[in-house]
C-alpha positions in Angstrom: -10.2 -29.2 -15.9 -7.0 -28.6 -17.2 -4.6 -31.5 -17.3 -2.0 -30.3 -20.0 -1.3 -26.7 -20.7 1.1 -26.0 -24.1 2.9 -22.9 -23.8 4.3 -21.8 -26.9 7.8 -19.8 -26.8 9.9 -18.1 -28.9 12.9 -17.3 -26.6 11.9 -13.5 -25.8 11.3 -12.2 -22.1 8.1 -11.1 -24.0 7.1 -14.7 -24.3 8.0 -15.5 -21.0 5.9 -13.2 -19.3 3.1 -16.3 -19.1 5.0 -18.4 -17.2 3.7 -16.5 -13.9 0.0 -17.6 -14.7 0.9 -20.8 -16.0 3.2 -21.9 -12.8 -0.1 -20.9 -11.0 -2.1 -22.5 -13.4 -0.5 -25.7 -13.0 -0.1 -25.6 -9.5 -3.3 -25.1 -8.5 -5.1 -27.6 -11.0 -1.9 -30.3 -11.2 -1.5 -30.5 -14.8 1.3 -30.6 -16.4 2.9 -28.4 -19.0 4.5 -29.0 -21.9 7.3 -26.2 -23.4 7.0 -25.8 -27.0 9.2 -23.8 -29.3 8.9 -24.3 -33.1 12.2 -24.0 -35.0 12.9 -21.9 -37.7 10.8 -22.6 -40.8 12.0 -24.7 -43.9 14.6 -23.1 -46.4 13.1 -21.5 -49.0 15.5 -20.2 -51.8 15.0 -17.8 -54.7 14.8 -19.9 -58.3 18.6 -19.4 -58.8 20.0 -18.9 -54.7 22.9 -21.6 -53.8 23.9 -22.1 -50.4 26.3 -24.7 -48.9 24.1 -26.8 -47.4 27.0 -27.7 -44.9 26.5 -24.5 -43.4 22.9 -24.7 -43.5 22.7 -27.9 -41.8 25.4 -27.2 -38.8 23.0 -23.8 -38.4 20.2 -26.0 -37.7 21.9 -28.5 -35.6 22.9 -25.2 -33.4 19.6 -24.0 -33.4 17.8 -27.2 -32.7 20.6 -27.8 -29.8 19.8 -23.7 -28.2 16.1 -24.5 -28.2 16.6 -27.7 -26.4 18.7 -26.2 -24.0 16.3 -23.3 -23.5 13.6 -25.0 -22.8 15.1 -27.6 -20.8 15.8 -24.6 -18.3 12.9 -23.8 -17.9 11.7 -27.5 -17.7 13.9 -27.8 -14.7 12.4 -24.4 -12.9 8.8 -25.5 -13.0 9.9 -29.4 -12.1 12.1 -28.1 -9.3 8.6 -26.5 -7.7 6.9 -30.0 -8.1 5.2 -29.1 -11.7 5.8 -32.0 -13.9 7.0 -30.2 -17.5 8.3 -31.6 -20.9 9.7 -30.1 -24.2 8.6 -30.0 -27.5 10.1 -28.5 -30.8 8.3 -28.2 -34.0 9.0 -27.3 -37.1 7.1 -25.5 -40.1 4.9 -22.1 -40.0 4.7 -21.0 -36.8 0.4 -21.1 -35.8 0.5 -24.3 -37.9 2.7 -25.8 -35.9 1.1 -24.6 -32.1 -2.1 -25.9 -33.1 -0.9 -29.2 -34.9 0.9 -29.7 -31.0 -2.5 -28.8 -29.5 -3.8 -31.4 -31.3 -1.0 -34.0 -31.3 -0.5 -33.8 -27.3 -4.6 -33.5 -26.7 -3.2 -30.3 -24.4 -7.1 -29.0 -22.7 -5.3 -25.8 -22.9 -2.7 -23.3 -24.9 -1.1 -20.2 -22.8 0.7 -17.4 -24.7 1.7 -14.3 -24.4 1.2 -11.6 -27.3 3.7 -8.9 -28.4 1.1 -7.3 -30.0 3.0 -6.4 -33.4 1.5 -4.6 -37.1 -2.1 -5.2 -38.6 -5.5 -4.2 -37.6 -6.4 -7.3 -35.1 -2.2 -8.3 -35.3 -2.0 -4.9 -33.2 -4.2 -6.0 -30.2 -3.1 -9.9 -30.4 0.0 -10.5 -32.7 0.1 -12.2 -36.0 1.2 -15.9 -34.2 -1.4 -14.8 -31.3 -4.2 -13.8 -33.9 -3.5 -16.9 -36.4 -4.1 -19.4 -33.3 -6.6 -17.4 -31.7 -9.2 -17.4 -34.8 -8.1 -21.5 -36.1 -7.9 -23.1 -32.4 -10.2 -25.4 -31.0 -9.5 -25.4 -27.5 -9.0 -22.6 -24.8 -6.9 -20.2 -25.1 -5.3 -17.9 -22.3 -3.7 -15.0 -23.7 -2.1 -12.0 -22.1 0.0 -9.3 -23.8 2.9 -8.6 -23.4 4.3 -5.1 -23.8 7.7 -5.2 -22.7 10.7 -6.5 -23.0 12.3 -6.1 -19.6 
C-alpha cells in the first residue's frame, strides 16, 4: 500500500505530533519514511538592502547543519525500532517544496501535522497544510495539532 511515507517537519513539538501515527504506520505496512524539513526560503532584499553576505552564508551553513542534525535524531529513533528512515532538506517555498519531494522520492504517501494558524480554511488546516492539501496528488494523512507541549 504504502511503501514510502514523507513526513514534512519544521522543528516544532507541533509537527512532531505525527510521528506517533507514522511509527505505526510504518510498522505495520514496512515502508519506509523519509524526514523532510525545507530550509529557510531564498534571500529576498528590498531594492536598496545590503547585507554582508559572509554573515548570510555562515547563517545558512548553521542552519543547514541544525536541520541535519534534527532530523538525523529522529532518523536514528525510528531506525533503532527497525523502521528504515532517511533525511531530506529542501529549499524554496515551503508547499512547493513538500510536494516537489512527493514527487521527486515517488513517496505513496505525505503525513503532517497542522497547527492550524489565520485564514478561513488556514484556520482548520494551516496555510503549509492547506497549500498541499488542495495541489497534492497523492494521500494525505493530516492531523492537527493544537499544542505545543
Amino acid at each position: 500500500m504504502y511503501k514510502t511515507i514523507l513526513v514534512p517537519l519544521d522543528g516544532s513539538k507541533r509537527a512532531e505530533a505525527i510521528l506517533p501515527h507514522v511509527e505505526n504506520l510504518a510498522l505495520s505496512l514496512n515502508a519506509k519514511v523519509i524526514f523532510f524539513i525545507v530550509a529557510e526560503p531564498s534571500l529576498m532584499l528590498e531594492y536598496d538592502e545590503v547585507i554582508d553576505m559572509s554573515t548570510y552564508l555562515e547563517r545558512s551553513d548553521k542552519q543547514k547543519k541544525d536541520a541535519e542534525s534534527y532530523l538525523a535524531s529522529l532518523q536514528e529513533k525510528f531506525r533503532s525500532k527497525g523502521i528504515e528512515a532517511q533525511i531530506l532538506i529542501g529549499h524554496g517555498p515551503v508547499t512547493k517544496a513538500i510536494i516537489d519531494a512527493a514527487e521527486e522520492k515517488n513517496v505513496g504517501l505525505v503525513a503532517m501535522a497542522s497547527h492550524g494558524h489565520g485564514g478561513l480554511l488556514r484556520t482548520f488546516y494551516g496555510s503549509v497544510a492547506a497549500g498541499v492539501l488542495q495541489r497534492i496528488d497523492r494521500p494525505l494523512l493530516l492531523i492537527r495539532s493544537r499544542s505545543d507541549g
